[in-house]
C-alpha positions, -999 to +999 in steps of 0.1 A: +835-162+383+815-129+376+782-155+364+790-170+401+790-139+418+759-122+397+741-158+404+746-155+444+733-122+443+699-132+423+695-156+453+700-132+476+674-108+455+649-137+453+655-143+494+645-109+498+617-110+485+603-139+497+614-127+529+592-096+522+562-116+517+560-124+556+555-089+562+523-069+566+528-053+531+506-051+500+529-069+471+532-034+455+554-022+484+583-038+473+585-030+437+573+005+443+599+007+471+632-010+456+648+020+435+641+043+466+684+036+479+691+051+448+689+085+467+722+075+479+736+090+447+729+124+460+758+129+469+776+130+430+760+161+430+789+177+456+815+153+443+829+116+435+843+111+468+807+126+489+789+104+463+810+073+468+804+073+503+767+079+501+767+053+474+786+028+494+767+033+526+732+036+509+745-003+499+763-021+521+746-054+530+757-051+563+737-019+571+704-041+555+709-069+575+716-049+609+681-026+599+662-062+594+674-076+623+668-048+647+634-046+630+628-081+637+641-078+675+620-050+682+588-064+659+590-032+642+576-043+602+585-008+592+623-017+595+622-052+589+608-038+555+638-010+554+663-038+559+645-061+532+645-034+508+683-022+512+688-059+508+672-066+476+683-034+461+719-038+466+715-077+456+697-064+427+724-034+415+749-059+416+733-088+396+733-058+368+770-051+377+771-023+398+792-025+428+809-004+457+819+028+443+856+043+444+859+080+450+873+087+413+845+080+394+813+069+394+823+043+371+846+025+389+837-006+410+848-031+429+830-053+399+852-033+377+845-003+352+809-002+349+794+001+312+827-019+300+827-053+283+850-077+290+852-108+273 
């Protein structure tokens, strides 16, 4: 199931990016751009729970779809490229395991204990 799930999110990655190439944007945007949610983490500096809800918000698909799609609706690139970009990173986090955050510890995922091996 987990090679299932990691394979649906490389799709997903790959979509965005494609996706990305329909946009005004030199290619270098999106690589340069794609760690930039990261800054969601910010919040692990006050505490688990602050940075789990940073985390989790800084991720949620839903959020990246809504930013593309009011991006597309208004013909605004800039979001469209916002929305592409919290798309691919979340697809992309995931493919390497990471998932929503619980408020314990950073560590803890809805993908299970990150930096674990389970055979």
């Amino acid at each position: 199931m987990k090679t299932l799930l990691k394979t649906e999110e490389l799709a997903q990655l790959i979509l965005s990016i494609v996706l990305f190439s329909y946009l005004p944007y030199a290619w270098w945007v999106y690589p340069a751009l794609l760690l930039v949610p990261d800054i969601s983490m910010l919040g692990y500096l006050i505490n688990p729970k602050a940075g789990a809800i940073g985390y989790n918000l800084g991720h949620h698909k839903g959020l990246a779809v809504a930013i593309g799609v009011a991006g597309f609706l208004f013909a605004s690139p800039l979001l469209m490229l916002t929305g592409l970009i919290l798309f691919g990173h979340a697809s992309m986090d995931r493919v390497m395991g990471y998932g929503f955050k619980y408020a314990d510890s950073f560590r803890h995922t809805h993908l299970g204990t990150v930096g674990t091996q389970h055979s």
